[in-house]
C-alpha positions as CSV (number, residue, x, y, z in Angstrom):
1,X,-7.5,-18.9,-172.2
2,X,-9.9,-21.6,-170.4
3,X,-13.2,-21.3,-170.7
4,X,-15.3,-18.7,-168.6
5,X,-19.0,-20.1,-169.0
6,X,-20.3,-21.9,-167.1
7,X,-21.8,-24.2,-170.3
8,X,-19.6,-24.6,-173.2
9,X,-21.1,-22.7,-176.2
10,X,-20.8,-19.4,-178.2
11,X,-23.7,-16.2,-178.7
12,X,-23.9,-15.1,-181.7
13,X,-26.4,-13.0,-183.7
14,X,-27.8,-14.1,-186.9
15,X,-29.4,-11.7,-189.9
16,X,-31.8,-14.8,-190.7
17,X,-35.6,-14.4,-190.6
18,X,-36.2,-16.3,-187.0
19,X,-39.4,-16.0,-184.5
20,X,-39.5,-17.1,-180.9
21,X,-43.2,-16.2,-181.3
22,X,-43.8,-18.4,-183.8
23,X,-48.0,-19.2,-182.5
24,X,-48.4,-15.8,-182.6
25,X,-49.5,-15.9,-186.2
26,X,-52.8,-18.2,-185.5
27,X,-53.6,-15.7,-183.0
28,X,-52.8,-13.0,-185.7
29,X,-54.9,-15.0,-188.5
30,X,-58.2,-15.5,-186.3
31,X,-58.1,-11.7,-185.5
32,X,-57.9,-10.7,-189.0
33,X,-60.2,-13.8,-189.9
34,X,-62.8,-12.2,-187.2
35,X,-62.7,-8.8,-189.3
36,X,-60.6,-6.6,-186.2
37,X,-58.4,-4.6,-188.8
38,X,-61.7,-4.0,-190.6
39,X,-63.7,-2.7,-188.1
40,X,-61.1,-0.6,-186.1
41,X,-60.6,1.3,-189.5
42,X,-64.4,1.8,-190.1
43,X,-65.3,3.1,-186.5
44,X,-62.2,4.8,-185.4
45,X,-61.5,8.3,-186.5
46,X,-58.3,8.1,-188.9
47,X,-54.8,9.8,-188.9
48,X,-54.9,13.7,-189.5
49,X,-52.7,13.4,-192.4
50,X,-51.8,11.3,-195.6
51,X,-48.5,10.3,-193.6
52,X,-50.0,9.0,-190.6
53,X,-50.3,5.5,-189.5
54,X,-54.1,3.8,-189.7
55,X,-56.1,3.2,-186.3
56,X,-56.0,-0.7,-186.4
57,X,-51.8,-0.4,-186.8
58,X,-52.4,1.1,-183.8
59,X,-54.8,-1.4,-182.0
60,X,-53.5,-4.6,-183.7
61,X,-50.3,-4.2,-182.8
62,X,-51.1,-3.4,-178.8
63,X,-53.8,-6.7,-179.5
64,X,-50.7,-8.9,-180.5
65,X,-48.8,-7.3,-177.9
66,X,-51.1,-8.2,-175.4
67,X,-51.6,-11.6,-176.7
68,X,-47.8,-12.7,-176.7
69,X,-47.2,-11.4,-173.2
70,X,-46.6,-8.0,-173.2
71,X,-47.2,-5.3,-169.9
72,X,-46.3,-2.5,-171.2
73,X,-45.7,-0.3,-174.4
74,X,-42.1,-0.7,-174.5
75,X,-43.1,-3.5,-174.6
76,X,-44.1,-3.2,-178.3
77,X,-40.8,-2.9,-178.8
78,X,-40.6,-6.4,-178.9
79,X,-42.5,-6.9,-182.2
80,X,-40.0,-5.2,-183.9
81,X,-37.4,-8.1,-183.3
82,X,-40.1,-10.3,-184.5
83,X,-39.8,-8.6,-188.2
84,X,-39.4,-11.9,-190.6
85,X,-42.7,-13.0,-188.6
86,X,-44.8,-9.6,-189.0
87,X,-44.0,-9.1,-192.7
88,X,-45.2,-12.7,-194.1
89,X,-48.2,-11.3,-191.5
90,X,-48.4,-8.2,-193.2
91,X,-47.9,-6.0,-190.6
92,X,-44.7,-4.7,-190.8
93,X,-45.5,-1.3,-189.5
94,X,-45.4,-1.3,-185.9
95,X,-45.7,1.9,-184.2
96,X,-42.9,3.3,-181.7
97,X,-44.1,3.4,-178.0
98,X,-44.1,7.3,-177.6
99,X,-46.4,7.7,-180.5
100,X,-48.5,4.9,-179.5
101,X,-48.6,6.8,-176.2
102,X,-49.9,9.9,-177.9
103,X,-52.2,8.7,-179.8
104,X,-53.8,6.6,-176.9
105,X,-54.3,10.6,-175.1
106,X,-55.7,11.7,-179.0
107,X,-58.3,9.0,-178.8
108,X,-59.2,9.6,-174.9
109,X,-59.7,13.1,-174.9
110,X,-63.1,14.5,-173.5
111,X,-62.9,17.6,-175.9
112,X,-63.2,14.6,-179.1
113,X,-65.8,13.1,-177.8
114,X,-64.0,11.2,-177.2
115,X,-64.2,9.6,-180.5
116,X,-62.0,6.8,-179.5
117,X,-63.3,4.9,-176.6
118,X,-66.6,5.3,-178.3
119,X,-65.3,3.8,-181.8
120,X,-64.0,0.9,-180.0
121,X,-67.1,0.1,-177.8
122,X,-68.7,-0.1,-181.7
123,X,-65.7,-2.6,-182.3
124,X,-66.4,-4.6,-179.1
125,X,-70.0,-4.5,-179.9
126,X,-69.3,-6.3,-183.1
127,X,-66.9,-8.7,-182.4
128,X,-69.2,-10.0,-179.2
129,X,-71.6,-10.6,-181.8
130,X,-69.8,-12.3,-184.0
131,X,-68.8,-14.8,-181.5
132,X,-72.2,-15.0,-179.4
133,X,-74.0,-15.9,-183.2
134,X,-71.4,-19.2,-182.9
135,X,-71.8,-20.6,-179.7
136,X,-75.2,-22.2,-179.9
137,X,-76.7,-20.5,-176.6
138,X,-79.6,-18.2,-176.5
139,X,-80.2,-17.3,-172.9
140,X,-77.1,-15.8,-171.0
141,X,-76.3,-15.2,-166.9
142,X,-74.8,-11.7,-166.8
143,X,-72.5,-11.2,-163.8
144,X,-71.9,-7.5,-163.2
145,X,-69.2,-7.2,-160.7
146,X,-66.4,-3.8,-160.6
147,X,-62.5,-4.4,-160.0
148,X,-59.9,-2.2,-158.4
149,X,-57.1,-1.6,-160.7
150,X,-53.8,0.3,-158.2
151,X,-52.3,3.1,-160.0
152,X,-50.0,5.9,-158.7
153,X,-51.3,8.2,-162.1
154,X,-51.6,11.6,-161.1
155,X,-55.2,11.6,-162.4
156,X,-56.0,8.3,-160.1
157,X,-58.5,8.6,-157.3
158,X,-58.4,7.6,-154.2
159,X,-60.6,4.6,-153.7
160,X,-60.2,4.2,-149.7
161,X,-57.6,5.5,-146.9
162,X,-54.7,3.2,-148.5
163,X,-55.2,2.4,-152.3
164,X,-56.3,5.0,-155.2
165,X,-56.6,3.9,-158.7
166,X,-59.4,3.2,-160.9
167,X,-62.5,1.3,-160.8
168,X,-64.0,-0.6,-163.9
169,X,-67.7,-1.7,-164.2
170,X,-67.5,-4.8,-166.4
171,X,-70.8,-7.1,-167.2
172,X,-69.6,-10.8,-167.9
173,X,-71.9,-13.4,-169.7
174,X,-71.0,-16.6,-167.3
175,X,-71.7,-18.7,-170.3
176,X,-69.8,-17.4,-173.1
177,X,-67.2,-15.4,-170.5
178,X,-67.1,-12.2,-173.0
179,X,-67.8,-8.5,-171.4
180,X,-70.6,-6.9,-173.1
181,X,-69.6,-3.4,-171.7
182,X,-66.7,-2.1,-169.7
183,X,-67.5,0.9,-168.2
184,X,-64.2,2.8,-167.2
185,X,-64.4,4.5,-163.8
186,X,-62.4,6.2,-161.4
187,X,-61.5,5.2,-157.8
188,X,-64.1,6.9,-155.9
189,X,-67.0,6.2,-158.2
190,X,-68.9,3.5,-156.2
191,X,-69.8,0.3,-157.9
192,X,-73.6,0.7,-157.2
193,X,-73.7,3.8,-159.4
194,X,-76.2,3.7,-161.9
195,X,-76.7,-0.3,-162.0
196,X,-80.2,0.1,-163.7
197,X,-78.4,1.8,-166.9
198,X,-75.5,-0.4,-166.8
199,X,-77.7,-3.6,-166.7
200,X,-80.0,-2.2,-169.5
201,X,-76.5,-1.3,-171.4
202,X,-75.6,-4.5,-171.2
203,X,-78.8,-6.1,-172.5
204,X,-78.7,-3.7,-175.5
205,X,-75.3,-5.3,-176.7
206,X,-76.9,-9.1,-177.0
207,X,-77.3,-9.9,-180.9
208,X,-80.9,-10.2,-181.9
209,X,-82.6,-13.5,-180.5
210,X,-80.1,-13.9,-177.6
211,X,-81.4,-12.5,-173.7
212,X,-80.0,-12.1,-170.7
213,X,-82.5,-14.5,-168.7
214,X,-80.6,-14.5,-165.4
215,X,-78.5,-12.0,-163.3
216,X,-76.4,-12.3,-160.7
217,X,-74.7,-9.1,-159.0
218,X,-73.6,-8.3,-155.2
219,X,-74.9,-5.8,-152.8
220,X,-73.8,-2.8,-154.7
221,X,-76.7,-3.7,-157.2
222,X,-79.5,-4.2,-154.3
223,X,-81.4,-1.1,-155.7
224,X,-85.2,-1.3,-155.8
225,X,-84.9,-0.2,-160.2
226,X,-82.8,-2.5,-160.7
227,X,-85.2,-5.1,-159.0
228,X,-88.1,-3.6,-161.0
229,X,-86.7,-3.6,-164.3
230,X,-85.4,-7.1,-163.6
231,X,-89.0,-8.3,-162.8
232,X,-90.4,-6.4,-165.8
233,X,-87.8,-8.5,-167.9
234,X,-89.0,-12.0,-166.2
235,X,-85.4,-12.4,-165.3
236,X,-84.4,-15.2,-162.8
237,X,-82.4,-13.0,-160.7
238,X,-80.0,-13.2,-157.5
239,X,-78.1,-10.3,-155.5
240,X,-76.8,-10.0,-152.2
241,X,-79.0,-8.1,-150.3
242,X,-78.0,-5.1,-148.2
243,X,-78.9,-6.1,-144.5
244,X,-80.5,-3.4,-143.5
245,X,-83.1,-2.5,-140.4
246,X,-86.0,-4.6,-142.3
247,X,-83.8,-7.4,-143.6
248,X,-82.8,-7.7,-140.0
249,X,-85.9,-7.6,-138.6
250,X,-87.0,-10.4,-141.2
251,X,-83.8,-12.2,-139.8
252,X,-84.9,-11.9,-136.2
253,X,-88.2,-13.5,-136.9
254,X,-87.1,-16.3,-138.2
255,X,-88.2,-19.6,-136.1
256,X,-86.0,-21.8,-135.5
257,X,-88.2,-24.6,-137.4
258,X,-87.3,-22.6,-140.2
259,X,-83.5,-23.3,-140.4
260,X,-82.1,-26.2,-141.9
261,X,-78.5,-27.8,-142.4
262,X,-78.0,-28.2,-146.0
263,X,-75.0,-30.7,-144.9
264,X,-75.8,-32.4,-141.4
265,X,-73.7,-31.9,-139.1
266,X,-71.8,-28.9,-141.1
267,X,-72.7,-26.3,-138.9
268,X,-74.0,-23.9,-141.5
269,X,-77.8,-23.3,-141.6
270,X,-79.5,-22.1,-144.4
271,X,-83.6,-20.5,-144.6
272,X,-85.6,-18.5,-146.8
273,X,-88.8,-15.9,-146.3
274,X,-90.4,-13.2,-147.9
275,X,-89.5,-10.0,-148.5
276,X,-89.5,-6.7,-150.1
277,X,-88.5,-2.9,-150.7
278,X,-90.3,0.0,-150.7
279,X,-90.2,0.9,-154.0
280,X,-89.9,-2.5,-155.5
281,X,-93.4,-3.3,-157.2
282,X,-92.9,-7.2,-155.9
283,X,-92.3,-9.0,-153.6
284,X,-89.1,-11.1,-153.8
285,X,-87.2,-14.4,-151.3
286,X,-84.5,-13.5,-149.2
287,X,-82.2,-16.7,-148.7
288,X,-80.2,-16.0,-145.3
289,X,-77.1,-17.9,-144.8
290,X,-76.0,-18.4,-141.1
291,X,-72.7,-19.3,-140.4
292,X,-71.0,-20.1,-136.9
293,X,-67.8,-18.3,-135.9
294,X,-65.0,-20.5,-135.9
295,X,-62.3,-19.5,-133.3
296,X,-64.5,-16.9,-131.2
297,X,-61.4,-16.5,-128.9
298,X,-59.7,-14.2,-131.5
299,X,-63.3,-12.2,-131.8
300,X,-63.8,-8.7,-129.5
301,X,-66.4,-9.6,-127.1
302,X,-69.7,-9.3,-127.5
303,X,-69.5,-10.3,-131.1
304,X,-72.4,-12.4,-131.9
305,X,-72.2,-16.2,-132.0
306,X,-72.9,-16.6,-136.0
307,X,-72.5,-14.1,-139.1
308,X,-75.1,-14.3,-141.8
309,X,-75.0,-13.5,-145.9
310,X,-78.1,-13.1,-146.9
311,X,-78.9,-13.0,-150.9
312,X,-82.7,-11.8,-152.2
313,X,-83.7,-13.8,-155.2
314,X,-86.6,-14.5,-157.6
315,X,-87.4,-17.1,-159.8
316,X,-89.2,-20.3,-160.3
317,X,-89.8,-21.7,-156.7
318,X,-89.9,-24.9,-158.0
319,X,-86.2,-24.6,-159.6
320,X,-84.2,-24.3,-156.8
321,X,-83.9,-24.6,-153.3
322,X,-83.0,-22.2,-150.8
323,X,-79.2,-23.8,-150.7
324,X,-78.9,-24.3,-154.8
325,X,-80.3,-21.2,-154.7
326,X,-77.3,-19.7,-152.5
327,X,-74.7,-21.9,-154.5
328,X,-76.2,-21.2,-158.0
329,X,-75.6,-17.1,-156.5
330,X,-72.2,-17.8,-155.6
331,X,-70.9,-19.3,-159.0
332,X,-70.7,-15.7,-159.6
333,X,-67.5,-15.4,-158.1
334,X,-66.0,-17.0,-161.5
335,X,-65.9,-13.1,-162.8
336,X,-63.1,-12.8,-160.3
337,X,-61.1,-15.3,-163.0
338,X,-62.0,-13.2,-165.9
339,X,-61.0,-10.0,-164.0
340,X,-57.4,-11.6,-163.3
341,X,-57.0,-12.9,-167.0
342,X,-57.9,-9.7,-168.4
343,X,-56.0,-7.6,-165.1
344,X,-53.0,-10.1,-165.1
345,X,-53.1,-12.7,-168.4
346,X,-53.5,-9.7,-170.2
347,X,-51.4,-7.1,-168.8
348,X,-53.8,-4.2,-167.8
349,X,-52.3,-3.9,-164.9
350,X,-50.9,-1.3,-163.6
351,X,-52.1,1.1,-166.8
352,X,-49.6,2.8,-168.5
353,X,-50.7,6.4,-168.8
354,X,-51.2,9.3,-166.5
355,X,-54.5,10.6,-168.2
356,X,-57.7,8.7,-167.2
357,X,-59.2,8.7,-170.7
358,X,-55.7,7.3,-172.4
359,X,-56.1,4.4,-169.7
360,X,-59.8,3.9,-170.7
361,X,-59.0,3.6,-174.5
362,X,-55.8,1.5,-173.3
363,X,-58.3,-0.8,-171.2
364,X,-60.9,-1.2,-174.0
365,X,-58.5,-2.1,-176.3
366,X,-57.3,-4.7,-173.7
367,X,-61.1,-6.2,-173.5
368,X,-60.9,-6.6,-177.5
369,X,-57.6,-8.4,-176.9
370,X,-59.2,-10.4,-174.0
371,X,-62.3,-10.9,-176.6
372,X,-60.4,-12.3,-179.4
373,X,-58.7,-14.8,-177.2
374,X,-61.8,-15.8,-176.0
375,X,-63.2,-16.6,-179.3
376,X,-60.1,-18.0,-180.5
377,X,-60.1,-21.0,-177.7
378,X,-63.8,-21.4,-178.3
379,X,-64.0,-21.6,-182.3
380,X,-60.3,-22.2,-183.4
381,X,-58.4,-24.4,-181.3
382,X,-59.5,-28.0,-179.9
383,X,-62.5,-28.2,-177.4
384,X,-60.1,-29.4,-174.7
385,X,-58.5,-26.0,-174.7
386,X,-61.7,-24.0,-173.7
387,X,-60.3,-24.1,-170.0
388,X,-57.2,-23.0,-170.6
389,X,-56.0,-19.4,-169.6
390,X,-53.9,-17.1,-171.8
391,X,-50.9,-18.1,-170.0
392,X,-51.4,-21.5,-171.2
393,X,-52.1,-20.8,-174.5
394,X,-48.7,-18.8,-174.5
395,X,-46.4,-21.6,-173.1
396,X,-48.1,-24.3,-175.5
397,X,-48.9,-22.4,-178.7
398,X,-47.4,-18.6,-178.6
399,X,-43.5,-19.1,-177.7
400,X,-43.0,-21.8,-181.1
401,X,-39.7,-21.2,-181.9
402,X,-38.8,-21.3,-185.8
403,X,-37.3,-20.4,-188.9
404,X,-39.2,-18.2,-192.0
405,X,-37.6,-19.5,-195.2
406,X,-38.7,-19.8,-198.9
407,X,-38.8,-22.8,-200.5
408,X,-39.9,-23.8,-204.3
409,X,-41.7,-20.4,-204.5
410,X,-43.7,-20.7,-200.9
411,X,-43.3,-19.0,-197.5
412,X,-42.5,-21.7,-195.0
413,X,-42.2,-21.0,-191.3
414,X,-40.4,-24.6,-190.2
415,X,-41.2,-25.4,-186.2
416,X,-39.7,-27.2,-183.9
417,X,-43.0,-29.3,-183.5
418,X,-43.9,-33.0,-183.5
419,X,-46.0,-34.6,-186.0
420,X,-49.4,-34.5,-183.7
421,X,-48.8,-31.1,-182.4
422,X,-48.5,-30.0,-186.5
423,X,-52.2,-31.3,-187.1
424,X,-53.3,-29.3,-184.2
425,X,-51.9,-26.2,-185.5
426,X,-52.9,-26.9,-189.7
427,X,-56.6,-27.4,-187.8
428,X,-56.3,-24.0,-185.7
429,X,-55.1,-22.7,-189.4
430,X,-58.2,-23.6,-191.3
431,X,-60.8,-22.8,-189.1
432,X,-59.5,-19.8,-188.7
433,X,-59.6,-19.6,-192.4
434,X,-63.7,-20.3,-192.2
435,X,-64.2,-16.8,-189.9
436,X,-63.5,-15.1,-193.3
437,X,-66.7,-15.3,-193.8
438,X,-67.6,-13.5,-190.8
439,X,-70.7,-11.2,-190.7
């Protein structure tokens, strides 16, 4: 019979010890090297009996998981194919989906505490400052900013007319992108709940001599308490500003000697004044952005010529200008990139169980996993890799291809790898190596 392929060769299976995920043990390494197995043991509540499987089984496995690519717990399933790899890691017990499912509801129940979200916030809290100690800064910009994640859960809430799901608070440090709290909410819980206690929640988590000297937030966070505490704090501070009937009227008194084109001829205009709230105990600058329409003709009519943005600040006058000012606000739109590489490098979305606190443990353990990679790029692998998103990392380091093997008494795992790529990788090894000294 003539061949019915279309290329001319043979599948076969093979009992041999063989990974596809070969970079997966770095990752693996620097996540032990960083304490996680430790720590998820010491703060987590353990198994109800003698029989049953430890809490970082549980959370290194979905970690790893995560890391190599995975979207869902079947996905888990996976690392089971991967067993020549996880033994010489020493984690040959990986737990089946279903019971990983369960215990995900276990460690999310309200009636526990639940024990388990708040265990691993203690993890989180740890390993943030384990890798903020490293990375030579001591004053941070925290960008709070929520995210919609969809879900069709039976226990999701309906966030408008057309999309229900759940709606995280997370608090990014722009400098050292780790989340210093993610705060797991439902759908209709608006973001500008309670930003006073989130901001001071977030300040609580910096390791001693490290502060959060600037904040950037939108108009959810435009609350006279947060303003105040802010002030109290000597933060340099930027958040866009609710135009209401008195930011309106600060806009309609503007002269137009006070507008100026940051770019001649741009057609935006840019101008600043003073304002404040009623409760606020200072006075603050509001930095009012107007912007011409383009294309009126597809506008209803009577829309005004121009739409503004306006954004009340406070800091040094002398340190920026009404327009840096504006752009120094705006570079907090870089949290949108660490929402889609923890919603979408990372796999939290969509969630994969029906009970709201299950997802919340699910998504904290996803913020560890999002942590670890952070600090992995930043203290393990070469500095021209800081940039590089977790989809990179996979396609360059994760998906090595190679054979476990013994040879004169020694563990060998033999990649397909050229000789420069080989140092990069013995580097990645040992400095991973060094973090076993963590703290």
């Amino acid at each position: 019979m003539g061949r019915q392929t279309v290329f001319g060769f043979k599948l076969e299976r093979t009992e041999e010890p063989v990974t596809a995920h070969g970079g997966l043990a770095l990752l693996a390494e620097f996540n032990h090297g960083l304490g996680l197995c430790g720590l998820v043991d010491r703060y987590l509540p353990g198994p109800g009996s003698n029989r049953g499987d430890a809490p970082s089984v549980f959370v290194d496995r979905l970690i790893l998981m995560l890391q190599a690519g995975g979207r869902c717990l079947e996905d888990l399933r996976a690392l089971t194919r991967e067993v020549g790899l996880m033994r010489r890691l020493d984690r040959e017990a990986i737990p089946d989906p279903d019971t990983l499912g369960d215990w995900l509801q276990r460690m999310g129940e309200a009636r526990t505490g639940p024990a388990g979200l708040v265990g691993l916030g203690q993890v989180r809290d740890v390993l943030n400052a384990r890798l903020l100690r490293r990375d030579g800064d001591a004053t941070y910009t925290l960008d709070a900013d929520a995210t919609l994640i969809e879900a069709e859960k039976r226990e999701a809430q309906w966030r408008d007319q057309q999309v229900r799901g759940s709606m995280p608070m997370l608090g990014f440090l722009f400098e050292t992108p780790v989340c210093l709290v993610d705060e797991f909410r439902a759908g209709n819980v608006s973001p500008g709940a309670g930003p006073l206690a989130f901001y001071r929640a977030c300040k609580a988590r910096l390791p001693q001599g490290k502060r959060s000297a600037r904040d950037r937030a939108d108009r959810a966070s435009y609350q006279a308490e947060l303003v105040n505490a802010l002030e109290a704090d000597q933060a340099h501070w930027a958040i866009t500003a609710d135009q209401d009937v008195a930011v309106k009227a600060v806009i309609a008194g503007l002269t137009p000697a006070a507008w100026q084109e940051p770019e001649p001829g741009g057609g935006d205009q840019v101008a600043e004044a003073g304002h404040t709230m009623t409760a606020a105990k200072a006075a603050f600058r509001l930095i009012i952005k107007r912007e011409a329409r383009r294309q009126r003709e597809l506008f209803d009519e009577g829309t005004t010529p121009s739409v503004s943005h306006v954004v009340a600040r406070h800091g040094p006058v002398e340190e920026k200008t009404a327009h840096e000012g504006l752009v120094w606000h705006h570079q907090r739109g870089q949290a949108e990139n660490f929402h889609k590489e923890l919603k979408h490098g990372l796999g939290l979305e969509p969630l994969p169980c029906g009970e709201a606190g299950a997802n919340a443990v699910f998504f904290r353990i996803g913020v560890l996993a999002y942590h670890l990679f952070i600090g992995f790029k930043r203290l393990a692998c070469p500095a021209a890799w800081a940039p590089h998103t977790i989809a990179t990392i996979r396609w360059r380091l994760v998906q090595g291809a190679g054979r476990i093997l013994r040879h004169a008494g020694r563990v060998v795992l033999r990649l397909g790898l050229d000789a420069e790529t080989l140092v990069v990788w013995h580097g990645i090894r040992q400095r991973c190596w060094t973090l076993g000294g963590a703290p």
